[in-house]
N, C-alpha and C positions, 0 to 999 in steps of 0.2 A: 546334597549339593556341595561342592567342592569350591574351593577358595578362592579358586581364578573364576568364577561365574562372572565377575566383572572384568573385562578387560579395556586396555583403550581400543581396541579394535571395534568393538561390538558398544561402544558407548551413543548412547542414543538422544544427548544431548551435545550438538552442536551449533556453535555461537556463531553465525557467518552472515552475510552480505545478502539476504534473500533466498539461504536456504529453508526449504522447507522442511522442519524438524520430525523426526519422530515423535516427541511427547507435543502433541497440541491441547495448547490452553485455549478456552473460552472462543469468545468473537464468534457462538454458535448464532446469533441473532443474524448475524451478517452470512453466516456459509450457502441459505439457499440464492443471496441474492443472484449469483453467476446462473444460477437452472433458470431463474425468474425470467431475466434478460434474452439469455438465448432463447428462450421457448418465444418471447414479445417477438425478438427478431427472426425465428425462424417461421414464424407467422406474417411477415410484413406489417409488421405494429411498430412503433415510434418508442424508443426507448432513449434515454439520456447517456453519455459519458458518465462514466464516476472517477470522482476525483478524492483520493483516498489522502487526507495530511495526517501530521502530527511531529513531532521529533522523534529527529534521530534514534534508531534503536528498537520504536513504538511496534514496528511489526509490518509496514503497510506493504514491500516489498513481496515480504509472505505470506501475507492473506494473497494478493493479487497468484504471487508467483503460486498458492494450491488452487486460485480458480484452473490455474494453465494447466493445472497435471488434470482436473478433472475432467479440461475440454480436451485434452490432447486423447485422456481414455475414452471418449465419446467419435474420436476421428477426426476432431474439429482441426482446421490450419490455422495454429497456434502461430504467430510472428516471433522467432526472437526479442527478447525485452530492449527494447532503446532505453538505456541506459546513458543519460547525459552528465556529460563534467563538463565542468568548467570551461571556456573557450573552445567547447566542440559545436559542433553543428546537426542539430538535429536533423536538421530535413534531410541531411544526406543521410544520415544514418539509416532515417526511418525510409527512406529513396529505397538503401538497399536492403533490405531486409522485405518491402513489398517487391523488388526486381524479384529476388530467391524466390520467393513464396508464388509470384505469379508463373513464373519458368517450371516450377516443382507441377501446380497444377495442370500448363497447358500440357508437360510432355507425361501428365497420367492420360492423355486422350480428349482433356472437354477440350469443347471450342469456344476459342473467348473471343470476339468479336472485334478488333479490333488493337487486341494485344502484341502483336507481333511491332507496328506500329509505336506504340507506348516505350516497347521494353528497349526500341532505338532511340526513342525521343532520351530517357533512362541515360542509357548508355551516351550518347551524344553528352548530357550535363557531365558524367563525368567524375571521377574521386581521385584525391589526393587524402592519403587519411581519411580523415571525417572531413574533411572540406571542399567543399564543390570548387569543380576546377570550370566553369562556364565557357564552353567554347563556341559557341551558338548561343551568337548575340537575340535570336529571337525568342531564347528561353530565359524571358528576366524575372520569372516567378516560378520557381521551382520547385516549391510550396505543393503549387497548382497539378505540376506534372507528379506528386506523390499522390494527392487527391482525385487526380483522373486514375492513375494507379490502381489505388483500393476503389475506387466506385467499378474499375471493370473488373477486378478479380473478387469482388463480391456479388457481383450482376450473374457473373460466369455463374457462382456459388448458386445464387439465387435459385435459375433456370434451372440446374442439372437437380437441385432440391423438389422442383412442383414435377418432375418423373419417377422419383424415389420415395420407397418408404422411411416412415418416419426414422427411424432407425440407423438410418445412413443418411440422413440431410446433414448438411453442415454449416458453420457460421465460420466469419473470421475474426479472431480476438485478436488487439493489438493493446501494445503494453509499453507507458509511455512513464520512466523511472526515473525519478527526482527532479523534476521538470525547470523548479526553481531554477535550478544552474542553468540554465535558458537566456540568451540576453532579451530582454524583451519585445523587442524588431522581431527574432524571431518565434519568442514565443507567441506572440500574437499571431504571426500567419500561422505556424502551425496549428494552432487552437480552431483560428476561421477555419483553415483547411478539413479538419476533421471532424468541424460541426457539418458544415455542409455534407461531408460521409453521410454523417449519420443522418440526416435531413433527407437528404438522396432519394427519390420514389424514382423505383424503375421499371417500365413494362415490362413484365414478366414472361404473358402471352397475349390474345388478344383481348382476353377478359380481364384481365388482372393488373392492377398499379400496386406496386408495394415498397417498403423502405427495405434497405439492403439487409444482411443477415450480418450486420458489425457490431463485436461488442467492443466498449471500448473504455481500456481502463489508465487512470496518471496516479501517480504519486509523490507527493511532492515533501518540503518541509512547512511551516504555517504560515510562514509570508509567503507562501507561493500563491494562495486567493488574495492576496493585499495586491501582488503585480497583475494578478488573471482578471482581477475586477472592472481593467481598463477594457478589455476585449468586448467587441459587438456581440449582445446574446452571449455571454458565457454565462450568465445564470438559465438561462431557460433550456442551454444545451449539455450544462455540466449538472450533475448534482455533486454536492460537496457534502464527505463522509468524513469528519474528522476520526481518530483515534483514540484512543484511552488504553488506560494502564487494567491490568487482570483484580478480578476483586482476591480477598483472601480463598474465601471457596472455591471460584473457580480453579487457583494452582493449587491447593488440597487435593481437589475433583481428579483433576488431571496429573497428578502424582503415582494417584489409589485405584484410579481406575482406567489407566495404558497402561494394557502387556506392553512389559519390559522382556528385553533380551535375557535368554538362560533363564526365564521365571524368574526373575528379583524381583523383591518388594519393595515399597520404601514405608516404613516404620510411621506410626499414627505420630507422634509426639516429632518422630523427625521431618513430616510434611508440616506441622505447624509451625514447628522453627522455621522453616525453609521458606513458608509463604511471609512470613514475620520480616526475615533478614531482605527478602529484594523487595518487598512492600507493592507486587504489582507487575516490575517490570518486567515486559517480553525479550529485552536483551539479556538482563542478570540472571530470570530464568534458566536459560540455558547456560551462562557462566557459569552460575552456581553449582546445578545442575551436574555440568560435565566434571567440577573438581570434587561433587559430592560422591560423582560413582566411582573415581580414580581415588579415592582415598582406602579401599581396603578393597578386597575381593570378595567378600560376602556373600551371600543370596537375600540380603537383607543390607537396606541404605539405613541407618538409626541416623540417633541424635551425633553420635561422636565424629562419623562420617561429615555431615551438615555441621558441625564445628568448626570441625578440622577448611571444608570447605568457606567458612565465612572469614577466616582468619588468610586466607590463603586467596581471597578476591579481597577483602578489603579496598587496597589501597586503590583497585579498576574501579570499584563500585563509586570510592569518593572522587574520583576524577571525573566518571560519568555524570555524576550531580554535582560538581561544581563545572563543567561546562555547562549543562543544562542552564544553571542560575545565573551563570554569567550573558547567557544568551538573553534575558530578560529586559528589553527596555525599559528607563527608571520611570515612566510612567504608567506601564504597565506591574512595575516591582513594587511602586508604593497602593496601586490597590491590590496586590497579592498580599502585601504585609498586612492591611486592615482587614483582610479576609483572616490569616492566620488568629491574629488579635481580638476578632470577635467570637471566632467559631467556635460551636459548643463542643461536650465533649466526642461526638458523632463527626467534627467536623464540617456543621453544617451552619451557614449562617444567610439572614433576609439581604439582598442586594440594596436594598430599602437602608439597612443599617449599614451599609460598607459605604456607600453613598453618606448619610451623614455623618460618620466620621471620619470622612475628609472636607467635610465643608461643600460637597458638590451635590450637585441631584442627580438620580440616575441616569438620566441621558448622556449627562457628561464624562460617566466611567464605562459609559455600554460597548465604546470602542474598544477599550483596555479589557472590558471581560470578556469577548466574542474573541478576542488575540487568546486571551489567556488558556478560552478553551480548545482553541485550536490546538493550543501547546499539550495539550493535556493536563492542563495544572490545577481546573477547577472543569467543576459541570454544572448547569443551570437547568433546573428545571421550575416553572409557576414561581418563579421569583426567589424560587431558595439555592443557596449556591453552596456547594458541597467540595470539598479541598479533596481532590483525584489523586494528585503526583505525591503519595507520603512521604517519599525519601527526600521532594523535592521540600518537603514543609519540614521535615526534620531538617536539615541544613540550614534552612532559611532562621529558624529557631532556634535550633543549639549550634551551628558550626558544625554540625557529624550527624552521622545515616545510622547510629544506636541508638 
């Protein structure tokens, strides 16, 4: 093997915004759920939205964004990801992204009932940017007309699926990214809006009622179920999936065992430093990762490589964890501290005792540990709580992520 086996070209760890990476860690528990769903929906059975949290970095974009490459290989009409910022507007976004999608399917030949109709009402609302330009005073819920939307170009779905073998049925996934940044007016219609989607039974033929073929996925950061809790039915229409960080094994696992590009390795002694230094994370993972393969050209990643690499993030990784801790509300920081303070050497400690060493009973910190797991900073299982975010308890402890 020759020297350049690594290049940046062919580097298989990339750090980005919802790309999905070549080395995938863990979250095996979570990858059939996307077959689960669509199979529920392309049988007219009742399935929930999932709403994936955690912080920044955690991964939620990516897991979502590899259901969409598996429905996209199955034929399914993938929507573009509505992707929301700050003072944008989602319902036009997501307005147009089901216009494309329903235009894409009528002019493959089905007949959608009632769509030609829609995709003027559509066009009548109107876009500036992401902002509805409302010209047609009688469209004052706008919401409503993205929700008749997707109920007819899943109805279409529906139909042309009960003539077709299995094989070629298809669902429609929508993909609804970083929701939080929503002002809440609108998040709330939109949420109604797409419960009702998925609530939706629609004659099929003359024998048949069934719920639409929609799957449907948010993600958000971990106040975003603090704002979504006000919504009518959003627990009975959402399920809420938070996130966690990767154990040690699984980035060993997934080190030692993804072909790599040109046959490289990466050295037993240098995947255990490697899972040591980012302690979990799905974002440093791949920082790491990509300055550990750019460090020599090898056919083999060692320890000197994964060094070289920690010395050379550094200074990202502690900025990453002190944003994280600064994110922390001090109500929620001081029963993180009594977690740190009692936990054994496992990191695990009774919720029973974080409660009394603060003077409180447990009801009284159940809000602060429910926040906390969202963030990924602790997990709760039969009353024992176990410290998740490491690097975030290194910090919190010594000042530094060594």
């Amino acid at each position: 093997m020759t020297r350049d086996a690594r290049t940046q070209a062919n580097n298989p760890f990339r750090p980005g915004a919802g790309a999905v990476p070549d080395v995938w860690v863990g979250r095996a528990g979570l990858l059939p759920t996307h077959d689960e769903r669509r199979w529920d929906r392309l049988h007219g059975h009742y399935t929930t939205g999932i709403v994936f949290i955690g912080p920044s970095g955690i991964g939620k974009s990516v897991l979502v964004n590899r259901f969409a490459q598996h429905a996209q290989r199955a034929g399914d009409v993938v929507l573009p990801p509505v992707r929301v910022a700050k003072r944008s507007d989602p319902v036009a976004q997501l307005a147009a992204v089901v216009h494309d999608a329903a235009q894409e399917v009528a002019s493959s030949g089905s007949v959608v009932d009632g769509l030609e109709a829609l995709l003027k009402r559509i066009h009548v609302v109107g876009f500036k940017g992401v902002q509805f330009a409302v010209e047609n005073a009688s469209i004052a819920n706008p919401h409503l007309v993205v929700r008749d939307g997707l109920v007819k170009l899943a109805a279409t779905l529906a139909r042309e699926n009960a003539t077709r073998p299995a094989e070629r049925q298809r669902v429609v996934v929508v993909r609804l990214d970083e929701l939080q940044n929503a002002d809440n007016e609108q998040r709330s219609k939109l949420l109604s809006a797409l419960g009702d989607v998925l609530e939706h039974e629609e004659r099929i033929n003359e024998h048949t009622m069934a719920h639409l073929p929609v799957v449907l996925y948010v993600t958000g950061l971990p106040d975003l179920l603090n704002r979504a809790t006000n919504v009518d039915t959003f627990r009975r229409r959402f399920d809420t999936v938070p996130l966690g960080t990767f154990s040690d094994a699984e980035v060993v696992n997934a080190l030692q065992t993804t072909p790599l590009p040109a046959g490289v390795r990466v050295d037993g002694d240098a995947a255990d430093m490697f899972a040591d230094i980012i302690a979990g994370d799905p974002y440093l993972f791949q920082l790491v990762g990509r300055r550990a393969w750019n460090a020599s050209g090898g056919s083999t990643i060692s320890v000197d490589d994964v060094r070289q690499a920690d010395e050379d993030t550094y200074g990202e990784r502690l900025r990453t964890v002190e944003a994280a801790s600064g994110d922390i509300p001090p109500g929620e920081a001081e029963v993180l501290d009594a977690i740190y303070e009692l936990a054994d050497p496992r990191g695990r400690v009774r919720g029973a005792d974080v409660a009394n060493k603060l003077g409180k009973t447990a009801p009284q910190i159940a809000t602060a540990a429910q926040r906390l797991e969202r963030r990924a900073a602790i997990r709760r299982e039969r009353g024992i709580w176990r410290i998740e975010h490491q690097l975030l308890h290194r910090y919190r402890t010594t000042g530094d992520i060594v």
